[in-house]
C-alpha positions, 0 to 999 in steps of 0.5 A: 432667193427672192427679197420677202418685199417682193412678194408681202409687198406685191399687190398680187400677194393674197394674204387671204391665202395664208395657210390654204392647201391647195388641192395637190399642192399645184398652183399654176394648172394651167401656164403659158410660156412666152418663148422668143428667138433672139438675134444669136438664135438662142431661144428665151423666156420672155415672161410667165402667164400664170393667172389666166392665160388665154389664147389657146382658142386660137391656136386651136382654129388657127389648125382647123383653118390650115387643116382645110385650106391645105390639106396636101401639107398635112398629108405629106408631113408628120404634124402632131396633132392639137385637137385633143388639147381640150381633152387633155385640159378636161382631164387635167382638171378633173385630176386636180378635183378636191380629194375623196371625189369620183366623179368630179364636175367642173366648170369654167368661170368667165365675166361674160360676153362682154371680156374680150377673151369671151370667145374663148371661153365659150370655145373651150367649155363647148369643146370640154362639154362642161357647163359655162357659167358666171358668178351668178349661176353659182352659190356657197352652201355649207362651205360647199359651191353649187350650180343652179340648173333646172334640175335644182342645185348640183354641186361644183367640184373644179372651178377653171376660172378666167377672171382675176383674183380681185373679182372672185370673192366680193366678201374677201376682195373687191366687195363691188364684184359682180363677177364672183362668188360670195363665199367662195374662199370659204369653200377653198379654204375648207378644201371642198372647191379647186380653183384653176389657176390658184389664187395668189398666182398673180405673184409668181405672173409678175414681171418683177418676180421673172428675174428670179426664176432661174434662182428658183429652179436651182433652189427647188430642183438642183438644175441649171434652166435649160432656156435662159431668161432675157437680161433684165434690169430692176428699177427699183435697184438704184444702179439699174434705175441710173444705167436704164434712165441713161439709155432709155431710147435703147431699151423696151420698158414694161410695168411689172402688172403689165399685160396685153402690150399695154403699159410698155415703151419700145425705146428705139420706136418711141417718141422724143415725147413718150420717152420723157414722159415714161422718164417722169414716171420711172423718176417717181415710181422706179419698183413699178418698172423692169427694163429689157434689151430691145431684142432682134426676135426672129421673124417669120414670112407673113402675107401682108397687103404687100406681098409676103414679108418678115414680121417678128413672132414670139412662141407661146406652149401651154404647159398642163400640170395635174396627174402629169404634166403635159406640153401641148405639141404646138402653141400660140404664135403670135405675130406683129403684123405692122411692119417693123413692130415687136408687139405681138399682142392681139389687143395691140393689133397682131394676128396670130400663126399655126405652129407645127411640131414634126413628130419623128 
């Protein structure tokens, strides 16, 4: 279904993992969905996080605040409830713990104070009650991982790590890391750690690989998606290469490791300038690129500096997969707050919404 070179030549694939089993055989504990609505109300993937998608913090506070600003609309209507999100997560992270272990003890990974998504991780360690820690609070003993505590060493069983790949492991990966864990992959490979998202996840996170992916549940499930993707063109295929060249003012083009809103060109609010450059580009490097219709996503009242007003929104679940598999009843939306904008990324300046799910 999908061409061997898009994945052994992916520079997400990690040959490294070659002949790992991970615990459960689960890769992706953690997901979040990117869902938009387009301009025929059909509701639409837009793309997959599956390394270390962030952004449940705030639709954590975003309750909280609305909770405490008007109270009377919870009262008078039957919203299901988000706190328990880190109870869930703490539980499913506790499920997935190597085989043979009891009582397991997790910990979240995180670069340190200065990510950007920094909060968040201190948020959900907080909320897990499990310690935060970085890649020097943690060593590898005997292909086991440990954390230094005042009390001596305790050993590790979960890591829910919130750095990339390349940064895990300075033995195996990046050797200028100062983020990982020497040894770490050892451990993994001697199924004594579970790595939450797995390692090599950055494959199936690829703009490239979504293409594929109704294939892939008609592969392994016998079924047809119950939400269908958004058309999309692959560059590296002369023919969409020529049609997306000769429409690019039309179109929304994005790099296939794009995140965060960078890397894209929106066609209809580009300049003459940005198309042309995003031109050479393309010319040069078409497997770097995917191209998408610029989509009329639905839009949502939004008090702006001028009143109330319609700002396009896209809707992001985040699906737990463990013992079970559970879909938080709510999500992050995200909003672009400049007027007229599609980009919803808070790196690229938009905010963020409370999302309700009614319970009958």
């Amino acid at each position: 279904m999908v061409p061997a070179e898009q994945v052994l030549c992916n520079s997400q694939y990690r040959p490294e993992m070659q002949g790992v089993d991970v615990p459960g055989g689960i890769y992706a504990h953690i997901a979040g969905i990117d869902i938009v609505r387009d301009d025929a109300g059909e509701f639409r993937v837009l793309e997959d996080n599956l390394r270390v998608p962030s952004g449940v913090s705030y639709m954590l506070e975003n309750r909280k605040m609305m909770m405490r600003l008007f109270p009377e609309l919870f009262s008078g209507h039957r919203v299901a409830p988000v706190d328990h999100y880190p109870d869930v997560l703490f539980d499913n992270l506790r499920s997935v713990a190597p085989t043979g272990v009891a009582d397991p003890t997790v910990v979240l990974l995180t670069a340190g104070a200065h990510n950007s998504a920094y909060f968040e991780h201190a948020f959900l360690a907080q909320q897990m009650g499990i310690e935060l820690v970085e890649g020097q609070d943690l060593f590898v003993r005997d292909e086991a991982v440990f954390m230094r505590t005042t009390q001596g060493p305790q050993r590790v069983d979960v890591i829910y790590r919130r750095i990339d790949d390349d940064f895990l492991d300075p033995l195996v990966f990046r050797p200028d890391s100062m983020l990982g864990v020497p040894g770490l992959l050892t451990a993994y490979r001697a199924g004594r750690i579970t790595i939450a998202n797995a390692i090599g996840t950055g494959v199936a996170d690829d703009k490239s690989i979504y293409p594929y992916v109704p294939e892939m549940i008609r592969f392994y499930l016998g079924q047809s998606p119950i939400i269908g993707n958004v058309h999309t063109w692959m560059l590296r295929n002369k023919e969409d290469k020529d049609y997306v060249l000769a429409h690019l003012p039309e179109l929304v083009i994005k790099e296939v490791h794009g995140a965060g809103g960078y890397g894209m060109l929106i066609g209809p609010a580009a300049t003459k300038a940005e198309i042309d450059a995003f031109r050479k580009q393309i010319i040069a490097t078409p497997e770097r690129y995917i191209a998408q219709p610029t989509l009329a996503v639905s839009t949502c009242p939004t008090f702006t500096g001028h009143g109330a007003a319609p700002r396009h929104i896209d809707l992001r679940p985040f699906v737990l997969s463990g013992r079970d598999i559970t879909i938080v009843p709510g999500g992050l939306t995200r909003v672009a707050l400049r007027d007229g904008s599609l980009v919803v990324n808070s790196s690229q300046g938009g905010g963020t919404k409370d999302t309700w799910v009614l319970e009958t």
